[in-house]
Structure formats: structure tokens, C-alpha cells
N, C-alpha and C positions, 0 to 999 in steps of 0.2 A: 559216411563217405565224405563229409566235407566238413570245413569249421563251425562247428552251431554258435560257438562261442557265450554270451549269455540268452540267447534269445529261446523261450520257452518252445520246445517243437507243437505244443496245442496252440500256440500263440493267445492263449486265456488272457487278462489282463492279471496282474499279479495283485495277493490279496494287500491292502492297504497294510502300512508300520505301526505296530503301536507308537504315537509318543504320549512321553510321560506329560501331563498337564504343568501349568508354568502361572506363577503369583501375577498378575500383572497389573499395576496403580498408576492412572497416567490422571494428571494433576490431582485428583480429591484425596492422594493417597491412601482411599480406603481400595480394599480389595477390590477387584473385578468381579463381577454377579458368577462366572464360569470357574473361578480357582477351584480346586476339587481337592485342596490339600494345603498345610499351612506350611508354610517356609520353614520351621522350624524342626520336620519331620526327620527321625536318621533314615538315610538308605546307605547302602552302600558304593562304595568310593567307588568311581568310572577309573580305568587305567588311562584316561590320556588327560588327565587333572594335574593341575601344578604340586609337583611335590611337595609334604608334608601339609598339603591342605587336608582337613578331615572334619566332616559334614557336624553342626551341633549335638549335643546328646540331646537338648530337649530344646523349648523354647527358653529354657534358661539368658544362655548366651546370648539372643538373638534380644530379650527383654534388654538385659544389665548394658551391651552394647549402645542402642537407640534412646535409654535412659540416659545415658550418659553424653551421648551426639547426638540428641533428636533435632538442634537446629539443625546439622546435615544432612539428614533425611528428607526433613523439611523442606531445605532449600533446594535442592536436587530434583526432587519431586515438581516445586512451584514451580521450575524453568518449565518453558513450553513443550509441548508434547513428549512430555518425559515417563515411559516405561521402566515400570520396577518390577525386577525377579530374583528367583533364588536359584541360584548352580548347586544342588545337595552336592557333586562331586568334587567340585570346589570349594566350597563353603562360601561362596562369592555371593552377597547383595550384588546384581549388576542393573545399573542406570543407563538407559538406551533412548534414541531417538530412533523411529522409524524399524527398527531392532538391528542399530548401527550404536556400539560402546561408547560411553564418554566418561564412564566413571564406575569402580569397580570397589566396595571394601570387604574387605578382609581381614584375618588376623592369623596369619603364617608360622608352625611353626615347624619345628625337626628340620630347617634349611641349611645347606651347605654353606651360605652366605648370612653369617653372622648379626647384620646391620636387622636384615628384615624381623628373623623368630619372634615371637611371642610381643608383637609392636600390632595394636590396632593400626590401619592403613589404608588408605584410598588413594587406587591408580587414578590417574587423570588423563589426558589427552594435551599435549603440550608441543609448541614451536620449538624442533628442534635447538636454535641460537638461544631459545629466551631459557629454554629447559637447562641448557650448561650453566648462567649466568645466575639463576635459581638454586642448584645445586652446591654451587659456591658459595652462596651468599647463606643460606640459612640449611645449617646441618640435619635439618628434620626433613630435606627430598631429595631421596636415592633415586638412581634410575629406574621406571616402572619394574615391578615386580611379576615376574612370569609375563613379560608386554618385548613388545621390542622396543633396548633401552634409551634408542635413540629419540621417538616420539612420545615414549610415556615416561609420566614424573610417578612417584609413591609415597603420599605422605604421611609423615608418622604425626596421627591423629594424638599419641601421648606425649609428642616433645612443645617448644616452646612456640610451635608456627601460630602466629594470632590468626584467630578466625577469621577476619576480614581479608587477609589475605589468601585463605584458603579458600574463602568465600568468591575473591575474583578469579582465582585461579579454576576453579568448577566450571563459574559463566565461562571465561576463556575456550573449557575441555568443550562443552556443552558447544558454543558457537563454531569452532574448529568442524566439529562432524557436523552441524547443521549446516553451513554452508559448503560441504562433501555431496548434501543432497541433491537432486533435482531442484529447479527454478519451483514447480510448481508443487512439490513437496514443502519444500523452503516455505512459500506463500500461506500453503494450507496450514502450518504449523503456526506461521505466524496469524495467522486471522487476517492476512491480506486479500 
């Protein structure tokens, strides 16, 4: 006789979600005591994933990649309270503050947009004004990839961008969302 709408008529509590478990290295970049699974695992692909993302086959990828960037892991990692996980539906390494994004890499391929495919790449978190002036200047940062392309940059980790530049440009992503946070978030991360 009237709208129940979602509300259970036993009024039970509902039983808890499964989630899946999640990598998580905040500075020592070794795993968390709780991972229950190594980033490297296939499952299969989520439907609301950036297209032509598709999860490693083994730890292959995941090795030759970090072999080849491990100072950017590295340093990613060092910045303050910095969380690492893996999106298997994305195939996304994502670098988080607080579990708020500042850096994202990937290697995209089967895309409609040509620039991106088969490019190692990490989004960043970028000033709108400084992000245009970046793009001009050095051909190796497209507008974030699968981000809105206004605030994120995407750099292609195999063109000529020198490290130390990609290196300020991370602190930048990284500072941009930490001062997003709470004052006393802010503090706690800082060791103030």
C-alpha cells in the first residue's frame, strides 16, 4: 500500500559488501602486513574502466615497467603519506594521499586518441594555467588521460621529458591535493 522504496520491510541491517582487498605502501614501499594479493594478479576487466585499459597477464609487466622507472616509484612513494595500489580494472598503479589521487601510471592501449596507445604514462594533478604552458613547451604532456583534461597533465614516461622535471612536476601533483586536505590532516601528514 505505499512506497517501501529501498528500505528492507524486516528493517534487518543489510549484510556487509564484499570488497576486494587493495596493495597499500605508504612510505617504506613495501607492502602492507594486510594485502591479500599481489598487484600483479589477472582478474577481470570492471565495465566503468578507461577504455582499452586491460589488467597484466602476470607480474611480468608490472617487474620490466618498475625496472625500468623504479626512481619513480621511488619517489612517489618518499613524498609524505603517500599510498600505493593497483586498479586490476584499470591496470592503473594509483599514488594517493589520504585515498585522494595525485598520480596515476599506466600504459594505454587500443585508444581512440592516438597520442596516448602503447606510451608508458603517469597522470599528475596540475594548475590549470601552468598545465597549458607545459603542454606547449615539451611535446611529451598531453592532457590527463581518462582525468578531466583541464586539471590533469599525462606524461609520456618514453619521450625526452628529463626526470628532474618530472620529478618537480609529481611534488607539484602531490602538494596541489595535500593542501585540498583538512588543516589537521595537512599537519598529521606533515609531522607537525
Amino acid at each position: 500500500p505505499g512506497y517501501s522504496g529501498s528500505i528492507r520491510d524486516d528493517h534487518r541491517p543489510r549484510p556487509p559488501v564484499p570488497r576486494e582487498p587493495r596493495i597499500q605502501r605508504v612510505h617504506s614501499g613495501q607492502p602492507s602486513p594486510t594485502a591479500a594479493r599481489s598487484p600483479g594478479t589477472q582478474e577481470p576487466l570492471g565495465e566503468n574502466g578507461p577504455p582499452g585499459a586491460a589488467a597484466p597477464a602476470d607480474d611480468f609487466w608490472e617487474e620490466e615497467f618498475f625496472m625500468k622507472y623504479e626512481w619513480l616509484d621511488e619517489y612517489l612513494l618518499s613524498l609524505p603519506g603517500v599510498e600505493k595500489d593497483y586498479k586490476p580494472e584499470w591496470a592503473w598503479f594509483r599514488y594517493k594521499i589520504r585515498g585522494k589521487l595525485f598520480a596515476a601510471v599506466c600504459s594505454p592501449s587500443g585508444m581512440k586518441d592516438e597520442a596516448y596507445n602503447d606510451h608508458d604514462l603517469v597522470n599528475l594533478k596540475c594548475d590549470p594555467a601552468r598545465s597549458e604552458i607545459l603542454r606547449a613547451a615539451h611535446p611529451e604532456i598531453l592532457p590527463g588521460f581518462y582525468c578531466d583534461k583541464r586539471t590533469w597533465i599525462a606524461c609520456l614516461l618514453d619521450g625526452d621529458l628529463p626526470d628532474d622535471t618530472l620529478r618537480d612536476l609529481c611534488a607539484q601533483s602531490h602538494g596541489l591535493v595535500l593542501k585540498k586536505l583538512p588543516k589537521y590532516a595537512q599537519r598529521e601528514i606533515l609531522g607537525e
